[in-house]
C-alpha beads as a LAMMPS data file, in Angstrom:
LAMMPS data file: protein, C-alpha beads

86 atoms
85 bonds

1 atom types
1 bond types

-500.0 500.0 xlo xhi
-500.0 500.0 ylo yhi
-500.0 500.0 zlo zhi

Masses

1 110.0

Atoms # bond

1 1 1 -78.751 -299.881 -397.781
2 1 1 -82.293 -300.256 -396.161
3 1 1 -84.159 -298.120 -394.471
4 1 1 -86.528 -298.133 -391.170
5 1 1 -89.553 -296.619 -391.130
6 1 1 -88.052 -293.749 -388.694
7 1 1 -85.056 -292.092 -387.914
8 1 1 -82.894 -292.141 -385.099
9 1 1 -81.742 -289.318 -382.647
10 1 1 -78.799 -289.967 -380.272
11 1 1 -77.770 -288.014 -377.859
12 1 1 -74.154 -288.522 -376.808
13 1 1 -72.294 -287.680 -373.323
14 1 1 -75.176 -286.166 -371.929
15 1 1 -74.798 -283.188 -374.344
16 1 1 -77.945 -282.051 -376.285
17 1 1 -76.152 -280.355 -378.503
18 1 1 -74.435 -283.507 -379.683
19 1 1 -77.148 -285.220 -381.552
20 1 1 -76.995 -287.445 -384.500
21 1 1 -79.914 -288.513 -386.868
22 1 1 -79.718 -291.236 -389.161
23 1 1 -82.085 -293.498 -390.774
24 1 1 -80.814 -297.089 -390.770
25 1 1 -80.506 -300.100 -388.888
26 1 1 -76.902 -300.079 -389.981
27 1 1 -75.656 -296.765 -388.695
28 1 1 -77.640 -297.395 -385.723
29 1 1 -75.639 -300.634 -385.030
30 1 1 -72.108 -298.977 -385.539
31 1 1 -72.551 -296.110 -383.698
32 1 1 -73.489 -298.987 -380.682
33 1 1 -70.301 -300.780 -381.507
34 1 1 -68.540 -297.236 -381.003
35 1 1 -70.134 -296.770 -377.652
36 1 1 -68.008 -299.193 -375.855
37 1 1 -70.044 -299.957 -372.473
38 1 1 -72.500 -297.430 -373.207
39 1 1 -76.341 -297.384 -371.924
40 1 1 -78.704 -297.015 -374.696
41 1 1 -82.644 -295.989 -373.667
42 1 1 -85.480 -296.547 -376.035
43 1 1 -88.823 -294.764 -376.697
44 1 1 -90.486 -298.213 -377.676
45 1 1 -88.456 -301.179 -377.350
46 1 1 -90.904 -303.306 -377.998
47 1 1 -90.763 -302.329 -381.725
48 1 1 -87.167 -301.117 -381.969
49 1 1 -86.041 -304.487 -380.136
50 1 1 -87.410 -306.732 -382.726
51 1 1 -85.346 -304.897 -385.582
52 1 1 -82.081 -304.503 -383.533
53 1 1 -82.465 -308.663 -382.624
54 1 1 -82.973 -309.554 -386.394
55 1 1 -80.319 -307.450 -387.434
56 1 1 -78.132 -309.565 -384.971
57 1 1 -79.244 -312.719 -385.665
58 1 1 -78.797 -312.273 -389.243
59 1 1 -75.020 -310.843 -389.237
60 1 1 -73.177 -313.221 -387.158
61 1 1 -73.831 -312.852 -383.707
62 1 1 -74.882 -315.397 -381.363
63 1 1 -78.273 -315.074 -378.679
64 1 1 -76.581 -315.931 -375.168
65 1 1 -78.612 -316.802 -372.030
66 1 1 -75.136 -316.895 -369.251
67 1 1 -72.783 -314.174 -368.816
68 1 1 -69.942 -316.710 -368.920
69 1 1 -70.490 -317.139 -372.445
70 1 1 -69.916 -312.788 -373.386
71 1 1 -67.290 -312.680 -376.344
72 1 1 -67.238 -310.473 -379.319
73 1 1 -70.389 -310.633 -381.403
74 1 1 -72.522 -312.703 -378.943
75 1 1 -75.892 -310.539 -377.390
76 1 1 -78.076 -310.985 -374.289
77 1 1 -81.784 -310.122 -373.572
78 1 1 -84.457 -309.767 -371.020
79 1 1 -87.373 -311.194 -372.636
80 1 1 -90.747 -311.949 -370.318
81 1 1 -93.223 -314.852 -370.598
82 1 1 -95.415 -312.401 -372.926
83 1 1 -92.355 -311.890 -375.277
84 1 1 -92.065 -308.610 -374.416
85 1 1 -88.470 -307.108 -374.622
86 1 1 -87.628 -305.277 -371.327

Bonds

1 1 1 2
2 1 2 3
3 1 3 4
4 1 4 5
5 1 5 6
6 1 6 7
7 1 7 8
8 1 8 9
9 1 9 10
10 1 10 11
11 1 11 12
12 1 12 13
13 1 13 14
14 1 14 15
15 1 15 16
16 1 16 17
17 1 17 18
18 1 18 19
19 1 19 20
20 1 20 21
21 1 21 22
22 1 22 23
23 1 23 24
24 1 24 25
25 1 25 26
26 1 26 27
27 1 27 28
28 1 28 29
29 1 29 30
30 1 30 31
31 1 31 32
32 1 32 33
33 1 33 34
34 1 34 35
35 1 35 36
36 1 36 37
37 1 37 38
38 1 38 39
39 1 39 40
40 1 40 41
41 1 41 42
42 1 42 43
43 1 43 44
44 1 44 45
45 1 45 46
46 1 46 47
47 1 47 48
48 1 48 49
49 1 49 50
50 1 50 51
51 1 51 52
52 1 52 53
53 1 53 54
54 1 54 55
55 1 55 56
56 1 56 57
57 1 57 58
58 1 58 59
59 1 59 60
60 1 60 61
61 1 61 62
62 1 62 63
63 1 63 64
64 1 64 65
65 1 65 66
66 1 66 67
67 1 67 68
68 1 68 69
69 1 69 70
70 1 70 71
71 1 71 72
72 1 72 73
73 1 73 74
74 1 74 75
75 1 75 76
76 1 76 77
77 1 77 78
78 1 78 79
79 1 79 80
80 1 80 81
81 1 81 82
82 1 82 83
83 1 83 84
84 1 84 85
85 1 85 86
């Protein structure tokens, strides 16, 4: 199982006394699939973004660029003309 370089706290439902720490890309990415419709806010994106979009890239899912084209295991981002993840 790898590692980040941090851990993870999620707070759930609004609930601070509902938070859950792990410390891998993996648990991060099925607690998301759990959180059906869910908004997700980041500290740094910048750097979080670039692990979350390799870990999609390299287990199946598909970059979209049109909203037509949502389906299971497909991903869209806001990207700017500097690259950075917004």
């Amino acid at each position: 199982m790898k590692r980040t370089c941090g851990h993870g706290q999620y707070v759930k439902y609004g609930n601070c006394e509902n938070i859950i720490i792990n410390n891998t890309i993996e648990s991060f990415m099925q607690f998301c699939k759990k959180e059906n419709n869910a908004t997700f806010y980041f500290h740094n994106l910048k750097f979080d973004g670039e692990f979350i979009i390799y870990y999609l890239l390299t287990h199946n899912f598909r970059h979209i660029t049109d909203k037509s084209e949502i389906e299971e295991n497909t991903f869209m981002t806001i990207i700017n003309d500097t690259r950075t993840i917004l």
